[in-house]
N, CA, C and O of each residue as an XYZ file, in Angstrom:
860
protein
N      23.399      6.931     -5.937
C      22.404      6.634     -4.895
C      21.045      7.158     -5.308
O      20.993      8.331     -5.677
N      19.842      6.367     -5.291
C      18.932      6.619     -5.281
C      18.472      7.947     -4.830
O      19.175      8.420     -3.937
N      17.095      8.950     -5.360
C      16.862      9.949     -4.156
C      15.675      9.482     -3.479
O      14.853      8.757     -4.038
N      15.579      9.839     -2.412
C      14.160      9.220     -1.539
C      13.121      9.137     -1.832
O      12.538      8.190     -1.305
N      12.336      9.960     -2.735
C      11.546      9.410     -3.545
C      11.650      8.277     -4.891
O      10.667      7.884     -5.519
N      12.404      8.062     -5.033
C      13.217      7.011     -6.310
C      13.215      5.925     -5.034
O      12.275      5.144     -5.187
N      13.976      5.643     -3.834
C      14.123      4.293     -3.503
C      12.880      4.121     -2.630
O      12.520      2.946     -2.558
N      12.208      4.907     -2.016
C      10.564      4.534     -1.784
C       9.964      3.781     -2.750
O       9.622      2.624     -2.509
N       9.689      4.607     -4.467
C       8.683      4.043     -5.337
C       9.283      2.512     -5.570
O       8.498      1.612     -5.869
N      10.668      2.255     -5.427
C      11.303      0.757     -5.210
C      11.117     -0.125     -4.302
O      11.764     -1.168     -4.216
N       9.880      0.358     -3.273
C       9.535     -0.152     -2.385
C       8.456     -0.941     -2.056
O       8.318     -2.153     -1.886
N       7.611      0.156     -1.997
C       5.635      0.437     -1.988
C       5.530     -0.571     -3.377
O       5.212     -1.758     -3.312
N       5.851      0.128     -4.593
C       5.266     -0.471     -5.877
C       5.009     -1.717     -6.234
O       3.993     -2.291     -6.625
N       6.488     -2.153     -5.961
C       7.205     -3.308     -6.230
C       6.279     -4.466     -5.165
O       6.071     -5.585     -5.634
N       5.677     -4.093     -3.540
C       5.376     -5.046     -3.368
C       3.826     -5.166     -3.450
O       3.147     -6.052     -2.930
N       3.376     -4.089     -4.216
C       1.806     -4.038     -4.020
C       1.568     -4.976     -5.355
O       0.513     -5.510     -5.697
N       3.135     -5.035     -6.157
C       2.836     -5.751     -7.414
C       2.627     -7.199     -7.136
O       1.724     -7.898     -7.595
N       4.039     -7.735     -5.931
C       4.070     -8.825     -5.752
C       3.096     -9.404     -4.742
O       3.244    -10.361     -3.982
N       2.149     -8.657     -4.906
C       1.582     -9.448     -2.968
C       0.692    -10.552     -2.852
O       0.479    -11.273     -1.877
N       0.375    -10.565     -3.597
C      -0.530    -12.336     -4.283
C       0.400    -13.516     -3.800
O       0.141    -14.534     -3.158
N       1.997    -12.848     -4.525
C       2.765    -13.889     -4.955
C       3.815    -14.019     -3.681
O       4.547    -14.993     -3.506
N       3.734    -12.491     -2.557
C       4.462    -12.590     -1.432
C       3.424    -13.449     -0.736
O       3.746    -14.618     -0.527
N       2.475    -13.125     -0.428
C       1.971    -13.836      0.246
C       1.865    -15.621      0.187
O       1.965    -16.307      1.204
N       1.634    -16.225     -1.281
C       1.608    -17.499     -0.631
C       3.137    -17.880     -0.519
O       3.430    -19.022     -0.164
N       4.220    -16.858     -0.844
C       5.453    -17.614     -0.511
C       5.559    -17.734      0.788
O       5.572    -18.843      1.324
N       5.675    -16.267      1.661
C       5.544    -16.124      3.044
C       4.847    -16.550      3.451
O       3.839    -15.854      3.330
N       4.556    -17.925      4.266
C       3.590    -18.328      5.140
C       3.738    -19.137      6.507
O       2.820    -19.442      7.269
N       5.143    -19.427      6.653
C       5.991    -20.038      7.976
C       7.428    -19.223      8.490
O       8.258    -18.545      7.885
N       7.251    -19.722     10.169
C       8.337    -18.819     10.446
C       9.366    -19.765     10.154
O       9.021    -20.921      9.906
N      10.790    -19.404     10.141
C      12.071    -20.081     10.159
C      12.233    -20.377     11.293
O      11.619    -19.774     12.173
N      13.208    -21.508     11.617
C      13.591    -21.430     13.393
C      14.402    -20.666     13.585
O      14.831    -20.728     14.737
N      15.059    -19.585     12.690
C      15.718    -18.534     13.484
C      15.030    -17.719     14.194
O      15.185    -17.335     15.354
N      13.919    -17.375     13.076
C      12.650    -16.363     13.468
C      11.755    -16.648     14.844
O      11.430    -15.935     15.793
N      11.452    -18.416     14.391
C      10.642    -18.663     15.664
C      11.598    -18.723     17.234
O      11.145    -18.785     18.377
N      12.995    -18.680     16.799
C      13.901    -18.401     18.249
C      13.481    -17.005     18.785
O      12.880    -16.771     19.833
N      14.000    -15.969     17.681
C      14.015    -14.608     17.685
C      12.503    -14.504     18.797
O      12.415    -14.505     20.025
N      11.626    -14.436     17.883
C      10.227    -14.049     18.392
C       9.802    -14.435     19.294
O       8.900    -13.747     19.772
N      10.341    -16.248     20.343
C      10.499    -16.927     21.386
C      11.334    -15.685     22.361
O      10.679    -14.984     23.133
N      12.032    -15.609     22.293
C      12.817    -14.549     23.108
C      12.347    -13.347     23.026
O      12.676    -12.773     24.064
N      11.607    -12.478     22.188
C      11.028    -11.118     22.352
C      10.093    -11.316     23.105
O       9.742    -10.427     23.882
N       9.512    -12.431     23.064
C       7.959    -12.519     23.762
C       7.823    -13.173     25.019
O       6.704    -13.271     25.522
N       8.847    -13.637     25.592
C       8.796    -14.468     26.723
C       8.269    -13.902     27.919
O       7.548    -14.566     28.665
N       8.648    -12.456     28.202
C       8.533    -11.990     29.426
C       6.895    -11.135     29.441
O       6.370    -10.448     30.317
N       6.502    -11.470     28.303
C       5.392    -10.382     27.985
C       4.032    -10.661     28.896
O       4.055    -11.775     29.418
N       2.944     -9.930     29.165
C       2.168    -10.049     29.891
C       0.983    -10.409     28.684
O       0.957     -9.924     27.553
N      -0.207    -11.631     29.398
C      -0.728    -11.554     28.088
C      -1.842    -10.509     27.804
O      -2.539    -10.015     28.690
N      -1.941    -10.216     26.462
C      -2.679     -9.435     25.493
C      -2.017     -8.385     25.481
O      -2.705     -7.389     25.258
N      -0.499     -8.131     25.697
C       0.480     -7.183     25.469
C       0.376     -6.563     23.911
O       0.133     -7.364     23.008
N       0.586     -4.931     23.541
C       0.279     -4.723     22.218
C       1.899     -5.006     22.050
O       2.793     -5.081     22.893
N       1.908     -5.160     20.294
C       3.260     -5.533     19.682
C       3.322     -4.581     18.410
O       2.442     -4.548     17.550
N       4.388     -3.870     18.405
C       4.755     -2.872     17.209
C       5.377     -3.998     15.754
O       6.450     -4.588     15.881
N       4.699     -4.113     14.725
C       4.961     -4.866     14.009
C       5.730     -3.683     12.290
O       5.119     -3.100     11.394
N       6.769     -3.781     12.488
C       7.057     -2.568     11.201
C       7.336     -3.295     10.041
O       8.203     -4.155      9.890
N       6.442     -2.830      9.157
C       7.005     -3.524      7.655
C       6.434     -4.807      7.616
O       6.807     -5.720      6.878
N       5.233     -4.863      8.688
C       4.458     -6.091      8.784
C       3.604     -7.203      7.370
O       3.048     -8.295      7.481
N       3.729     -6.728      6.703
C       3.199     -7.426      5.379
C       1.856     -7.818      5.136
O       0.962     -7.119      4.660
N       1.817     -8.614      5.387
C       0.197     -9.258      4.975
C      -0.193     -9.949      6.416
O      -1.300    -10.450      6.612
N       1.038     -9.904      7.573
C       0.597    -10.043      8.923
C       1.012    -11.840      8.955
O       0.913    -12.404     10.045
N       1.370    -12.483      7.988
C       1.901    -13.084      7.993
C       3.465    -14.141      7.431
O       3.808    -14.255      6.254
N       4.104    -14.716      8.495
C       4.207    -15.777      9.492
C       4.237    -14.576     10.780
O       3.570    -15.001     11.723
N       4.717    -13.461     11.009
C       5.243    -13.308     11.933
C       3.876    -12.247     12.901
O       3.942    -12.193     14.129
N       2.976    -11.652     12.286
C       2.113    -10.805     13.488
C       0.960    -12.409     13.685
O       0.062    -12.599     14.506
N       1.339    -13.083     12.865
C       0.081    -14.015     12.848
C       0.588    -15.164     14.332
O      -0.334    -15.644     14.993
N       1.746    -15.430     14.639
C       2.368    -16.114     15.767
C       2.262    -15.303     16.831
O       1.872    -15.743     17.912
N       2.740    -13.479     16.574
C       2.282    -12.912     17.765
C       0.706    -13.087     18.463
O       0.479    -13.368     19.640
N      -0.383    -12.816     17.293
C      -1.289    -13.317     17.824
C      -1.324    -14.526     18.705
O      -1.593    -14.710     19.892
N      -1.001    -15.197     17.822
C      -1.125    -17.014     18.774
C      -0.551    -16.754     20.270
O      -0.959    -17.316     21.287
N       0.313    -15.943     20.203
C       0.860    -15.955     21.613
C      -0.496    -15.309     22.472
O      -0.271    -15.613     23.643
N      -1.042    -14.992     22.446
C      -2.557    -14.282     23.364
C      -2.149    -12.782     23.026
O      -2.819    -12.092     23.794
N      -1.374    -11.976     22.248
C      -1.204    -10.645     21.756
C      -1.670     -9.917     21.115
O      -2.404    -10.677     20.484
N      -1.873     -8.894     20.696
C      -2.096     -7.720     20.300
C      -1.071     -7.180     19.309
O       0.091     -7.180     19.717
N      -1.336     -6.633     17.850
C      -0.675     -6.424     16.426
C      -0.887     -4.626     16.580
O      -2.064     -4.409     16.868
N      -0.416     -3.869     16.514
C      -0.082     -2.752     15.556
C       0.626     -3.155     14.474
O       1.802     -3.418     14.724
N       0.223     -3.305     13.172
C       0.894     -3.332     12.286
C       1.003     -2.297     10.846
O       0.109     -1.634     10.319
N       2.373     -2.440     10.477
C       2.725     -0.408      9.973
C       3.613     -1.114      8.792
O       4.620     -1.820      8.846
N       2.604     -0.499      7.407
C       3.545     -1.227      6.357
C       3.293     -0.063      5.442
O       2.324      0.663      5.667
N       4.184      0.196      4.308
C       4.173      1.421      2.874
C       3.051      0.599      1.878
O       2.498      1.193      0.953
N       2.850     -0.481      2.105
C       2.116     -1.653      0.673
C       0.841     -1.386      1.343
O       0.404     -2.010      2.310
N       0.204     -0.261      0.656
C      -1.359     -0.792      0.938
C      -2.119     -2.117      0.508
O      -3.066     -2.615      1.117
N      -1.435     -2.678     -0.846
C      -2.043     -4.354     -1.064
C      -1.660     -5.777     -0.319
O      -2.184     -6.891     -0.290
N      -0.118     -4.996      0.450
C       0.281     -6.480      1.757
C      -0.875     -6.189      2.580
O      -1.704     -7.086      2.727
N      -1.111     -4.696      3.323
C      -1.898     -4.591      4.404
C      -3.486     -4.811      4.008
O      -4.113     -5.387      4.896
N      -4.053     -4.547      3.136
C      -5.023     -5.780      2.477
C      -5.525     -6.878      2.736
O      -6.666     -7.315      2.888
N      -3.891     -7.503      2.784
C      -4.227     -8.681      2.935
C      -4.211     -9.095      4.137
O      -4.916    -10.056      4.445
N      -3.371     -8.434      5.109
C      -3.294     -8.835      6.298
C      -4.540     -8.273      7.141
O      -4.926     -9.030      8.033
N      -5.463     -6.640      6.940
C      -6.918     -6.900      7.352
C      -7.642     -8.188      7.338
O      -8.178     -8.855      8.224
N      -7.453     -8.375      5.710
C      -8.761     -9.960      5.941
C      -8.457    -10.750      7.217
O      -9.180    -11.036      8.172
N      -6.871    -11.081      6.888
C      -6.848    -12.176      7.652
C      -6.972    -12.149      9.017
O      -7.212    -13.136      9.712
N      -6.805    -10.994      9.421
C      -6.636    -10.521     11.286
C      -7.235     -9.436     11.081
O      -6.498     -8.522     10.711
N      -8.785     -9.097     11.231
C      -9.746     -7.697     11.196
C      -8.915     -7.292     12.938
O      -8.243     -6.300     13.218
N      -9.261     -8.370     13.759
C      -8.742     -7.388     15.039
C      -7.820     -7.057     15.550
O      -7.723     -6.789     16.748
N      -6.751     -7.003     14.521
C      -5.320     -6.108     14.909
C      -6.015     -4.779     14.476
O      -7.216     -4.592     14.281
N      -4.938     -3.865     14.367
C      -4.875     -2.698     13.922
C      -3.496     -2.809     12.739
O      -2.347     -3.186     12.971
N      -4.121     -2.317     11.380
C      -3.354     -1.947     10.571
C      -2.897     -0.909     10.159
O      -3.840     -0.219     10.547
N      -2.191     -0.149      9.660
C      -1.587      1.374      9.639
C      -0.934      1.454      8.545
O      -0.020      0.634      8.453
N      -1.153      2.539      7.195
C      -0.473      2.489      6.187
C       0.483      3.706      6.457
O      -0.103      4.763      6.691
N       1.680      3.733      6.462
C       2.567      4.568      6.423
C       3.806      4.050      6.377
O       4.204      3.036      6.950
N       4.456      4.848      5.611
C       6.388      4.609      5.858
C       7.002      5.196      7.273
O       6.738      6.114      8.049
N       8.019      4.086      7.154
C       8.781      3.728      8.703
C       9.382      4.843      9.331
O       9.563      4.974     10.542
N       9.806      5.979      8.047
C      10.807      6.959      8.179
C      10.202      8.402      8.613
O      10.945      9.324      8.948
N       8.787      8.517      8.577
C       7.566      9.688      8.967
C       6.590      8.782      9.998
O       5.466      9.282      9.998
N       6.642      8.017     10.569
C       5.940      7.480     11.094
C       6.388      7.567     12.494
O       7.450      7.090     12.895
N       5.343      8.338     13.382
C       5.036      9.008     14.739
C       5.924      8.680     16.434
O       6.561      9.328     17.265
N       5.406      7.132     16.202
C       5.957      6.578     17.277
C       5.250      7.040     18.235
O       5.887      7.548     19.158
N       4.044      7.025     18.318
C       3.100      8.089     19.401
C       2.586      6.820     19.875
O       1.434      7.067     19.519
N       2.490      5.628     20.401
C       1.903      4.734     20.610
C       3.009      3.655     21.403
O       3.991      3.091     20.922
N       2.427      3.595     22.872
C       3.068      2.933     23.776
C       3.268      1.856     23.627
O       2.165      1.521     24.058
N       3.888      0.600     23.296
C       3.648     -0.950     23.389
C       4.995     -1.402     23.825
O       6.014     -0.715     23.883
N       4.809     -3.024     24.210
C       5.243     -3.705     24.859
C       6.634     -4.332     24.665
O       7.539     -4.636     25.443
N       6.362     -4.458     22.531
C       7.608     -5.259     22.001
C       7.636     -4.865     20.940
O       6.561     -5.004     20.356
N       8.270     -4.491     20.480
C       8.562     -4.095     18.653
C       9.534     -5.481     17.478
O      10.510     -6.186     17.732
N       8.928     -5.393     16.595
C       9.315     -5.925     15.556
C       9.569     -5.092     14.228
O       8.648     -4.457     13.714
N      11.118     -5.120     13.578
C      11.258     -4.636     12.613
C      11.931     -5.568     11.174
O      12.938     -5.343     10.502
N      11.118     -6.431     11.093
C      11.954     -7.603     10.422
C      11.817     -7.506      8.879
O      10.779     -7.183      8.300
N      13.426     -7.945      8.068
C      13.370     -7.426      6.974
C      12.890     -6.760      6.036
O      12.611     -6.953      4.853
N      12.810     -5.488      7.158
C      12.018     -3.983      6.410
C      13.387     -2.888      6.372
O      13.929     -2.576      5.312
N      13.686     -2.542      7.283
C      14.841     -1.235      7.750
C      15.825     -1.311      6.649
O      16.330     -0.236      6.325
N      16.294     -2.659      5.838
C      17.424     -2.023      5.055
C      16.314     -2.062      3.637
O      16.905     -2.551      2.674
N      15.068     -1.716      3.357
C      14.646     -1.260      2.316
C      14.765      0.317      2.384
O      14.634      0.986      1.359
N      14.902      0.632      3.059
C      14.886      2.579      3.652
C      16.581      2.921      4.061
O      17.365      2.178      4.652
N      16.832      4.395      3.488
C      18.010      4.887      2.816
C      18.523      4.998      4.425
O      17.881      5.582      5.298
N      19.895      4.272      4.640
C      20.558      4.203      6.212
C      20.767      5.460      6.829
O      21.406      5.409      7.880
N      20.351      6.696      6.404
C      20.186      7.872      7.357
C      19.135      8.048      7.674
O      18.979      9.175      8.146
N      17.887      7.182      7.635
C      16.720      7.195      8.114
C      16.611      6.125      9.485
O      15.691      6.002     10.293
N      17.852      5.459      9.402
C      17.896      4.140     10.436
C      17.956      4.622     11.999
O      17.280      3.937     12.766
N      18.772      5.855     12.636
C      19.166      6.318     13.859
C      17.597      6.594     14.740
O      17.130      6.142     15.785
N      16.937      7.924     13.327
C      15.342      7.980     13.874
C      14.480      7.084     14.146
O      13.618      7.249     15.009
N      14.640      5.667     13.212
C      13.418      4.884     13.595
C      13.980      4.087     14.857
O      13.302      3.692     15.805
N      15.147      3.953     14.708
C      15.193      2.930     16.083
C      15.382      3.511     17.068
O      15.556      2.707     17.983
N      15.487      5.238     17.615
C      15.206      5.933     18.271
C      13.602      6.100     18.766
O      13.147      6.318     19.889
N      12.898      5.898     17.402
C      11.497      6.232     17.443
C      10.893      4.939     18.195
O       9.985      5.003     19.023
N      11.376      4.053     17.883
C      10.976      2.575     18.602
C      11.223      2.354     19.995
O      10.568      1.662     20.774
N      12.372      3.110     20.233
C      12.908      2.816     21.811
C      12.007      3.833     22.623
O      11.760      3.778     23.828
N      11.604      4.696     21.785
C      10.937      5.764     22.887
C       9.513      4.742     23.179
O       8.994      4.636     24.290
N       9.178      4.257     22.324
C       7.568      3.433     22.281
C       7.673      2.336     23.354
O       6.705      2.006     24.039
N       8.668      1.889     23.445
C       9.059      0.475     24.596
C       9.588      1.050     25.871
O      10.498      1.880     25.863
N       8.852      0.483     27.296
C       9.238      0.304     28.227
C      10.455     -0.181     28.800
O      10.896     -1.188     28.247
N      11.081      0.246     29.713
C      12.376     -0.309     30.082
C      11.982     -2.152     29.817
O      10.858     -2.652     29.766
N      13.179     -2.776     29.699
C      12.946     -4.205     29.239
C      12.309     -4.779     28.027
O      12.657     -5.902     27.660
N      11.192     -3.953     27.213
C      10.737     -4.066     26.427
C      12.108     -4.736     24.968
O      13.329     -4.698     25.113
N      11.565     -5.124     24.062
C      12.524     -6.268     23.316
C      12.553     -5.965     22.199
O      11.402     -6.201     21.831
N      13.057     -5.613     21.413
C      13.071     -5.348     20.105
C      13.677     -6.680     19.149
O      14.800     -7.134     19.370
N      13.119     -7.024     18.474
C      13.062     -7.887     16.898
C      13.894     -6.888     15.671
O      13.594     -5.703     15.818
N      14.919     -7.151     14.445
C      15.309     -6.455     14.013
C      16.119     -7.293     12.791
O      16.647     -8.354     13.126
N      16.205     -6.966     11.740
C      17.149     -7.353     11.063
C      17.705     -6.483     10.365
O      17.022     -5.556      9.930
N      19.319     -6.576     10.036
C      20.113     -5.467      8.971
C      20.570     -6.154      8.133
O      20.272     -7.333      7.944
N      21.487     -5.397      7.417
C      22.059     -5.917      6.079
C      23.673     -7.104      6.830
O      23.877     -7.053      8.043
N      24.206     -7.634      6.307
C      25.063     -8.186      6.703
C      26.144     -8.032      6.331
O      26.611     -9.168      6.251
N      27.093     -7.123      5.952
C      28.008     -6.784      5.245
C      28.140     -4.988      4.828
O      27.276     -4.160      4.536
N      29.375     -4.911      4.942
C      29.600     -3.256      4.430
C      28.965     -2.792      2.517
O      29.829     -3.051      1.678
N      28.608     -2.630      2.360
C      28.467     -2.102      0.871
C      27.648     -0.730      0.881
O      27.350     -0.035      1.853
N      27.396     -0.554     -0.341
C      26.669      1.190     -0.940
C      25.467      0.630     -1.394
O      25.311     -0.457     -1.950
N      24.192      1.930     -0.948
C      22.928      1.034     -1.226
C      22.829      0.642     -2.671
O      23.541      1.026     -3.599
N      21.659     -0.321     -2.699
C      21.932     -1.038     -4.505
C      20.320     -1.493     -4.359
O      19.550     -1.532     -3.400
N      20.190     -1.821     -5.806
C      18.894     -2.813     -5.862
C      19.141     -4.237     -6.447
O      20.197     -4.739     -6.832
N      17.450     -4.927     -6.395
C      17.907     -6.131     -6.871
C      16.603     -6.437     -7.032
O      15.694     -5.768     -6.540
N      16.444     -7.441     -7.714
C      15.161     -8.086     -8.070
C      14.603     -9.633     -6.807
O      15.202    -10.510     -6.184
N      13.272     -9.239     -6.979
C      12.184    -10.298     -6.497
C      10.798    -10.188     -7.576
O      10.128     -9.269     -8.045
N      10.804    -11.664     -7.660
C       9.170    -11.906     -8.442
C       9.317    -10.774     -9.510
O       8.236    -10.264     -9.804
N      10.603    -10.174    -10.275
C      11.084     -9.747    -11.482
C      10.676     -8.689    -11.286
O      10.171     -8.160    -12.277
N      10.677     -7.867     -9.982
C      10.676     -6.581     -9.568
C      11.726     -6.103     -8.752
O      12.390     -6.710     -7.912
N      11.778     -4.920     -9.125
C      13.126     -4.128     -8.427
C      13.213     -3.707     -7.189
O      12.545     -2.680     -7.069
N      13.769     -4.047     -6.124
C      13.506     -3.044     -4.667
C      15.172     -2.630     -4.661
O      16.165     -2.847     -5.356
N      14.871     -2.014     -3.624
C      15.984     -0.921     -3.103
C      16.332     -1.269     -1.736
O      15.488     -1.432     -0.855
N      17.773     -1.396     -1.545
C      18.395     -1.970      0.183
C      19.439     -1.057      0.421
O      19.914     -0.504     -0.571
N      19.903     -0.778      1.551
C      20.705      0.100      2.193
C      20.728     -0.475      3.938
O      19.813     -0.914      4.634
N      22.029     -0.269      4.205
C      22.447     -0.863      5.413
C      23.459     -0.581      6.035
O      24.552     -0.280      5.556
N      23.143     -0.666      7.225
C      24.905      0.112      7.931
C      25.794     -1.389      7.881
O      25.267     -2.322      7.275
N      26.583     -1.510      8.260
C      27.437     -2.494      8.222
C      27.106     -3.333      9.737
O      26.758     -2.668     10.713
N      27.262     -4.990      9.838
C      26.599     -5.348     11.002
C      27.317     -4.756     12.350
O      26.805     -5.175     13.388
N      28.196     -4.033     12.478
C      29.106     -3.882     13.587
C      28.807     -2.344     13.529
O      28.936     -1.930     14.681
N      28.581     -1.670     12.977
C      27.722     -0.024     13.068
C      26.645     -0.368     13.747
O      26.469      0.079     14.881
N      25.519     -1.448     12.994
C      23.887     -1.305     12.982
C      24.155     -1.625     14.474
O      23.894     -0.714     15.260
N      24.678     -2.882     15.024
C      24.703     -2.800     16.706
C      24.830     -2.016     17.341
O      23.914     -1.787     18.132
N      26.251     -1.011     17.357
C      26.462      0.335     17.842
C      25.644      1.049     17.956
O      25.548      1.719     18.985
N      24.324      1.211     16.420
C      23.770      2.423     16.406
C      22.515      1.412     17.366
O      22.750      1.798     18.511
N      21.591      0.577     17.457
C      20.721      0.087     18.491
C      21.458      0.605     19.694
O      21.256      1.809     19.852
N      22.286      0.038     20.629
C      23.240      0.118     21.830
C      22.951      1.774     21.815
O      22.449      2.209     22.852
N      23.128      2.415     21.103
C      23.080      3.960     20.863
C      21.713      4.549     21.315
O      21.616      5.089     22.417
N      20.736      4.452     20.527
C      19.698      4.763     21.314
C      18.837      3.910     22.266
O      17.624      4.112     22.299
N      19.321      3.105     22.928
C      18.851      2.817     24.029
C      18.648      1.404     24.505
O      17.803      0.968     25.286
N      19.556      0.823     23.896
C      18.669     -0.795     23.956
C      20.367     -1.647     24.648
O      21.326     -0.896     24.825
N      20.490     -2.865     24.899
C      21.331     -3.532     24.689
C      21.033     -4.774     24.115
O      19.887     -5.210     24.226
N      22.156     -5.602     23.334
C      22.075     -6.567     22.510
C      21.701     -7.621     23.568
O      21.909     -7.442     24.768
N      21.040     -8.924     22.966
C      20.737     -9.787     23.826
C      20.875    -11.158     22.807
O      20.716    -12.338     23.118
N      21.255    -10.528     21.381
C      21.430    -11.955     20.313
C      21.872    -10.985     19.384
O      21.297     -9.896     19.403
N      23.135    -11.247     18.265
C      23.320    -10.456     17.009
C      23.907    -11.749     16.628
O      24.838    -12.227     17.277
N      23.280    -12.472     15.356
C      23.536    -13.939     14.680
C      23.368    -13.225     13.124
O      22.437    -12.488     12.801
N      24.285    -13.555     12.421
C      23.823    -14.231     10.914
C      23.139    -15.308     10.701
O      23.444    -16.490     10.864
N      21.799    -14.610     10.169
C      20.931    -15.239      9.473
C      21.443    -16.179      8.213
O      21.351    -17.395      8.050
N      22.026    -15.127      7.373
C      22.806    -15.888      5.981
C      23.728    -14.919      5.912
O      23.376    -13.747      5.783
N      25.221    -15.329      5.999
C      26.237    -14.675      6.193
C      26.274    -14.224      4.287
O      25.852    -14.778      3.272
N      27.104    -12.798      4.614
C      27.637    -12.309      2.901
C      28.122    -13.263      2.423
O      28.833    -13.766      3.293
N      28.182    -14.083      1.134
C      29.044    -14.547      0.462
C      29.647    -13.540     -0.960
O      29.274    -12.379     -1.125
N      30.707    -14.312     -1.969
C      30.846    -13.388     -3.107
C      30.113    -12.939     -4.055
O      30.517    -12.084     -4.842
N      29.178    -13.358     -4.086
C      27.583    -13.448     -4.855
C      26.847    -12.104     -4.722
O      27.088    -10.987     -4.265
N      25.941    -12.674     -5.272
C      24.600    -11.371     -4.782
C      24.298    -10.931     -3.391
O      24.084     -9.833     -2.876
N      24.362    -12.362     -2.883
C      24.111    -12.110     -1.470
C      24.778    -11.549     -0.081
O      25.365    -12.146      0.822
N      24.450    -10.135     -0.271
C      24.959     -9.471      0.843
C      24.676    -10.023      2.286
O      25.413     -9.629      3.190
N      23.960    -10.647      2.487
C      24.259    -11.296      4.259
C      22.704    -10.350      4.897
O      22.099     -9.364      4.475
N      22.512    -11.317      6.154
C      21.614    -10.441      7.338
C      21.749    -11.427      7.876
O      21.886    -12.645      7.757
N      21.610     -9.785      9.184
C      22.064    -10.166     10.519
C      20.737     -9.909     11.141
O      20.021     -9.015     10.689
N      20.280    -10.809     12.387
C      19.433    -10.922     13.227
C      19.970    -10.399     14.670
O      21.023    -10.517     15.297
N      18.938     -9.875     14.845
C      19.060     -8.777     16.520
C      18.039     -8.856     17.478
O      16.965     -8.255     17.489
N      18.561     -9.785     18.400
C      17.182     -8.916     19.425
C      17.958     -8.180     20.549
O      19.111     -8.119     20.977
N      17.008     -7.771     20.748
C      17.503     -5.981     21.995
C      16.782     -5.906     22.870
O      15.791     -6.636     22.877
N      17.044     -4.915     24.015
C      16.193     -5.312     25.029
C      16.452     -3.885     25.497
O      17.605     -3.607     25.827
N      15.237     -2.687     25.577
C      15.258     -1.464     26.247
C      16.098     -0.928     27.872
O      15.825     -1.183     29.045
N      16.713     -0.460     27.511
C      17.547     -0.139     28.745
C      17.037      1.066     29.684
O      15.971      1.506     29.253
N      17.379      1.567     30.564
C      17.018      3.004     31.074
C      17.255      4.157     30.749
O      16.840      5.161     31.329
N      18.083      4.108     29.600
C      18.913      5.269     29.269
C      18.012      6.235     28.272
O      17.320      6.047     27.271
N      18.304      7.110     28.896
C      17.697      8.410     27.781
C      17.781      8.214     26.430
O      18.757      7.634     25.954
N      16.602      8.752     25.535
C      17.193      8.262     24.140
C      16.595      9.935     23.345
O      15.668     10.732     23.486
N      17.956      9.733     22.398
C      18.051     10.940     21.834
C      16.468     11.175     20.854
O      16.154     10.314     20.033
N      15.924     11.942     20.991
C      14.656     12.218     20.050
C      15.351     12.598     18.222
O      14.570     12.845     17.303
């Protein structure tokens, strides 16, 4: 297993290398995504702020929150994604920091954590989605994706760079949301594991409950 500084620099590096090349790939949502983000946002009031984690260059997905009449906090490790996502949206708010030291001092409406959480080592997973539930109001909705399948963290290549993934298994990662404070309201495979490379993700949305949540 990686040590936390080893699967960070597999993180940050790797996409400040690719971000030219993330960016014009990333530029539309999927209709899973545009379901997902349809359902986080429905009940929202407009110009509601939105917790965007691992937000990228702000786009497909803080760039639709906008469209909805919203408000971006967005919180990424790539100072060259968040770069890019200033130009494109000066009036969000952008924030450079990792997911796993990062405060949670900031009240908002709806959180998004989309294929960021299994780049960060799965004993960092309980705090952030603890840290998220404290930030959301009862009802408030959480966006989320995990790994899809049981395995030991590993890496793998994009745009002939290395990142680093780690994941609870999809029937833990629910438990552990349900755990600090939320209940499920959708858990779908995105792209189920096959025998291949491809370990699987699972899509989550959640919805803040009343319940105390462990700090």
């Amino acid at each position: 297993m990686q040590t936390p500084r080893e699967s960070d620099r597999m993180v940050e590096q790797p996409y400040d290398s690719i971000a030219e090349r993330w960016d014009a790939a990333r530029t539309r949502l999927s209709a899973f995504e545009r379901r997902s983000l349809d359902l986080v946002l429905e009940n929202l009031p407009p110009g509601s702020t939105v917790l965007d984690l691992g937000c990228g260059t702000g786009r497909p997905i803080a760039e639709a929150v906008v469209e909805h009449g919203h408000r971006v906090i967005g919180v990424d490790q790539s100072a060259q994604l968040l770069a890019l996502a200033c130009q494109r949206y000066p009036e969000s708010e952008w924030l450079h920091a990792r997911l796993e030291t990062f405060p949670f001092d900031r009240a908002v409406r709806a959180a998004i954590c989309w294929d960021s959480l299994f780049h960060i080592e799965r004993r960092h997973h309980e705090g952030i989605l603890a840290g998220i539930a404290r930030s959301l109001p009862e009802g408030g909705r959480l966006m989320l994706t995990t790994g899809g399948s049981a395995h030991p963290p590993f890496t793998d290549t994009m745009f002939d760079h290395t990142f680093f993934y780690d994941s609870h298994p999809p029937e833990e990662a629910c438990a552990l949301v349900e755990r600090v404070g939320f209940r499920l309201l959708r858990a779908e495979f995105i792209n189920p594991p096959t025998d291949g490379r491809d370990r699987g993700r699972l899509g989550i949305v959640a919805e803040r409950t009343s319940l105390s949540v462990r700090s």
